[in-house]
C-alpha positions in Angstrom: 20.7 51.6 38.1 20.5 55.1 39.0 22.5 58.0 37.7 22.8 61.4 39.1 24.3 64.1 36.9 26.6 66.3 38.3 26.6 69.7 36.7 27.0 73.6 37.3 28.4 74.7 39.3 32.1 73.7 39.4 34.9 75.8 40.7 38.3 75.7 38.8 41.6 77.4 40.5 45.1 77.1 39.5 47.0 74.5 41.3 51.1 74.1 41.2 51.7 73.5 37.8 47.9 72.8 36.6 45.0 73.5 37.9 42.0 72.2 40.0 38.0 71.1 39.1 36.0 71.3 42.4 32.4 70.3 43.2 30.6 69.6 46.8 27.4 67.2 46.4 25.2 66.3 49.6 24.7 62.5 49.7 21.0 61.4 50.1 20.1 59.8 52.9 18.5 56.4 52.8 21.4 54.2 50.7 20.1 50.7 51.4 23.3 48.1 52.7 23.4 46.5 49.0 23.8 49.5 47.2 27.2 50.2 45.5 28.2 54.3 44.2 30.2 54.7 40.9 31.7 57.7 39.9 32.0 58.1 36.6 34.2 61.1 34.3 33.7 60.9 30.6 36.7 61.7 28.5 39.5 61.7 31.7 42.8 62.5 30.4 45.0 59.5 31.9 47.6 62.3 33.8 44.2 63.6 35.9 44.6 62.8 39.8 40.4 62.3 41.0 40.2 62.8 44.6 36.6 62.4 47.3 37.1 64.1 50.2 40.7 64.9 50.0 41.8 60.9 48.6 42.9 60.0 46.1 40.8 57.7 43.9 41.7 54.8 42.0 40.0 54.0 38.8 38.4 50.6 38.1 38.3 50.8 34.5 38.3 53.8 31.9 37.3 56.9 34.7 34.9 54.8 36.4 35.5 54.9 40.4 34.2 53.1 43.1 32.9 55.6 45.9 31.0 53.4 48.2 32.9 53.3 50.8 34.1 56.7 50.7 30.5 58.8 50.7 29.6 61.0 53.4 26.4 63.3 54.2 28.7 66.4 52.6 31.3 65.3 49.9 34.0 67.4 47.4 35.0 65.8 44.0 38.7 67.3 42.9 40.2 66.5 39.7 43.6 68.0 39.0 45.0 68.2 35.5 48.2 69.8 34.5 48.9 72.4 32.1 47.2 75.7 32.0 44.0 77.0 32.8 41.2 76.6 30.5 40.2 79.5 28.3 36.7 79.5 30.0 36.7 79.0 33.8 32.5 78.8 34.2 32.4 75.8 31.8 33.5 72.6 32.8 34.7 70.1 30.1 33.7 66.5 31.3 30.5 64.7 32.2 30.4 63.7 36.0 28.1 61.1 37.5 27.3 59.2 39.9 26.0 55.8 39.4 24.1 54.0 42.1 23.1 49.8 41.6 22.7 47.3 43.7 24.8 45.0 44.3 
């Protein structure tokens, strides 16, 4: 398995009655047919809505997401909490990855 971080720099901006954590990752090229892409968010809160590219994602076990099918050369991970804003806009509070395996 391979795991890809995905740190600074995030982008938070109030949303409704929350607010908004967004990132945009370039996919690289060359994932081989077999290959399967997990994203993974430590610590979720269970109200948080994920989305890839504006959908919605659906989590296959305790913030673990199954991207595969969704990936494209230029991609935008949302997650939308509620409540207010953190205190410190610049540091974002969960551990994002991306985990690639065959399959």
């Amino acid at each position: 398995m391979h795991s890809i971080r995905l740190q600074h720099p995030w982008k938070c901006c109030p949303q409704g009655n929350g607010f908004c954590w967004s990132r945009a990752f370039h996919w690289p090229a060359g994932e081989r047919p077999k290959e399967k892409t997990r994203l993974v968010v430590a610590e979720l809160p269970v109200s948080a809505v994920v989305s890839l590219n504006e959908r919605p994602l659906a989590a296959d076990g305790a913030g673990h997401f199954d991207i595969t099918s969704l990936l494209g050369p230029d991609n935008r991970i949302t997650i939308e909490l509620a409540g207010r804003a953190p205190a410190s806009q610049t540091e974002f509070p969960f551990e994002v990855r991306l985990e690639i395996f065959e399959a």
